[in-house]
N, C-alpha and C positions, 0 to 999 in steps of 0.2 A: 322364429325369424333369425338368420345367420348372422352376426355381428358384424358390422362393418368389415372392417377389416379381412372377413374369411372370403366374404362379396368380393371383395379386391382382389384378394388373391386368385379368387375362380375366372374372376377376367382375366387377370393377365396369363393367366394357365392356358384360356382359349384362346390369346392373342401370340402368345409364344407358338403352341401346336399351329395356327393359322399361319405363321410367319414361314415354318419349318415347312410346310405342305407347300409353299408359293415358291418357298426355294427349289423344293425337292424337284416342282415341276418345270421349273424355272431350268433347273441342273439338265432334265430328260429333255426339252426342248435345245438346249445347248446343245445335246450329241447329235439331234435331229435337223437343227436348222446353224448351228452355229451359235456364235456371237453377235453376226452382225442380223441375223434372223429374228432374235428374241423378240417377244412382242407380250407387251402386258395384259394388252386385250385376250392375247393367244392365250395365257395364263390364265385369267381371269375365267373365260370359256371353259377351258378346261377343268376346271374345280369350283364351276357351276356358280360365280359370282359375277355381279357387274363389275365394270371396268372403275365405276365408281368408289366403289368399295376398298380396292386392291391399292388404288390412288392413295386411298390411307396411309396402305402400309409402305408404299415405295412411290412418291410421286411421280416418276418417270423410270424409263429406261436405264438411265444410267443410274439409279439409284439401287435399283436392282441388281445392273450388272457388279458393280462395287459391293454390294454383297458377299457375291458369290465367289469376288476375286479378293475380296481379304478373308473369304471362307478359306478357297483353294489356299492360298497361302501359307494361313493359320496349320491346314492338314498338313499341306509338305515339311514345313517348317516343324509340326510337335514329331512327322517320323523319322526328322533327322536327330530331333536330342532325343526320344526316346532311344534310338537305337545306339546313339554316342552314350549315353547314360546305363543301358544292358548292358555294355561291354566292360562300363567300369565297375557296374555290380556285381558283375563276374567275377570282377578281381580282386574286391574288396577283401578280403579274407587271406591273400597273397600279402598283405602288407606294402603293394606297389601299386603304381597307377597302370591303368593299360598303355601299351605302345601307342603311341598318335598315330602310326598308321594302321591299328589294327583298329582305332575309331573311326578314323580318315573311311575305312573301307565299310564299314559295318555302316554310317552315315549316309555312303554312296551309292550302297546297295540299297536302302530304305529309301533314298528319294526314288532312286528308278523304279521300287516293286510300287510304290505311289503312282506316282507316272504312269506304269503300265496299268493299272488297276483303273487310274482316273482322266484316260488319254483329251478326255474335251475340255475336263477342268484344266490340267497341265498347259492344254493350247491357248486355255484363255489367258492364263497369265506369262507363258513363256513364248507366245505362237507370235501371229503377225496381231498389229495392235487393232481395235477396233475402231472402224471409222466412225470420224465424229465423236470420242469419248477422251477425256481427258482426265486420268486419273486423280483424285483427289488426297490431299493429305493422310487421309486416315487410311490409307494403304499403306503408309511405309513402313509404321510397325511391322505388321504380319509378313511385308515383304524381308524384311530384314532377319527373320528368324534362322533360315538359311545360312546365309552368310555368316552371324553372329554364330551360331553352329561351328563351324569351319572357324570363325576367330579363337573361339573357346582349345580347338584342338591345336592349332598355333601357340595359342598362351601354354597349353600344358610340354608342349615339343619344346618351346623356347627354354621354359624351366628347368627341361630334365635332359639337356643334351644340348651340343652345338650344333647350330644353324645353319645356311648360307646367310649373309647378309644383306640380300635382295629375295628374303621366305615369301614377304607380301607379294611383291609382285608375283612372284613364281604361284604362290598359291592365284592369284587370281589368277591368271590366265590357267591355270588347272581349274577352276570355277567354271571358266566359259567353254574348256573341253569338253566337262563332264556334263553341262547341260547342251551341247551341241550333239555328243552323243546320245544322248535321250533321247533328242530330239532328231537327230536322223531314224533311229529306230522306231519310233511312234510314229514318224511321219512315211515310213517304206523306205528309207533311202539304203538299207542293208538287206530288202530282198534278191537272195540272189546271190547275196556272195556271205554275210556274216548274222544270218539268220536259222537259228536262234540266235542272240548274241548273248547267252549269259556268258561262255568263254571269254569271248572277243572285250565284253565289257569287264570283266576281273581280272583281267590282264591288263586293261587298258588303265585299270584305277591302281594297280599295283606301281605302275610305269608311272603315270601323274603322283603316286606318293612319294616317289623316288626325285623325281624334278624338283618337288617341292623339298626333299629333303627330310622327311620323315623317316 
């Protein structure tokens, strides 16, 4: 007989895998029906349990959705320091930190290939808000990684060179450019005239590095 303990742990092995499969399908109905489409029941159907059961793991709707939106978050957010963190790896060896805007870019480009890669997740959290749903505190970590990303490259720019004396502002409103641009792009609004946009958008982030001052 298994000793307690290993008992435990094979639970929560199949309660983990179970959580990850409700998400996964949770995710594929979001491309399918949206945000404001999800339906637990619809999940639960689909991966052959009662609605009862599924109740366990997410009491409702919006427990679910909050899931999936401090998931999406969590992703965008580790490929912006992952990608701000390669660039200083690169450098390591130089004896110098890398330029802030060559992090600034390499950050900006990892949230868009994100984005493009995960356009329903991107919508859930940057799109129109879900009706009826009001986010809960335990969002704001994971929302925050982002940003705190882009603070980090501020703090290293401040240190190692002069500024404008209005960077913060400046950087935010390059914040709300660069996810404005994603966001017409995922949404169609550059079929037609700047589609492909990889050009149109590394030029666009070179020009917001320069605003802010990098």
């Amino acid at each position: 007989m298994s000793p307690p303990n290993a008992a435990q742990t094979a639970r929560e092995r199949a309660r983990a895998e179970l959580t990850r499969e409700i998400r996964q399908e949770a995710r594929r109905q979001l491309a399918e029906a949206g945000a404001n489409g999800l339906s637990l029941r619809a999940v639960a159907r689909e991966l052959g349990m009662v609605s009862s059961a599924l109740y366990r793991y997410y009491p409702s709707r919006d427990d679910l959705l909050t899931a999936l939106i401090i998931d999406a978050y969590n992703a965008i957010g580790a490929a912006a320091e992952a990608a701000a963190h390669q660039v200083g790896a690169a450098r390591a060896g130089t004896g110098a930190g890398p330029p802030a805007r060559e992090t600034w870019a390499a950050a900006c480009r990892a949230i868009r290939a994100w984005a493009v890669a995960n356009p329903h997740e991107y919508a859930l959290i940057y799109g129109s808000p879900v009706a009826g749903y009001r986010a809960p505190e335990a969002t704001i970590g994971p929302a925050s990684r982002v940003p705190l990303a882009f603070a980090a490259i501020l703090e290293d720019a401040v240190a190692s060179a002069s500024v404008p004396a209005d960077m913060l502002v400046r950087a935010t409103i390059a914040w709300t450019q660069l996810f404005g641009m994603i966001s017409f792009e995922l949404f169609g609004q550059f079929v037609g005239s700047f589609e492909p946009a990889d050009a149109f958008f590394d030029h666009a982030v070179a020009q917001l590095a320069a605003f802010i001052g990098l």
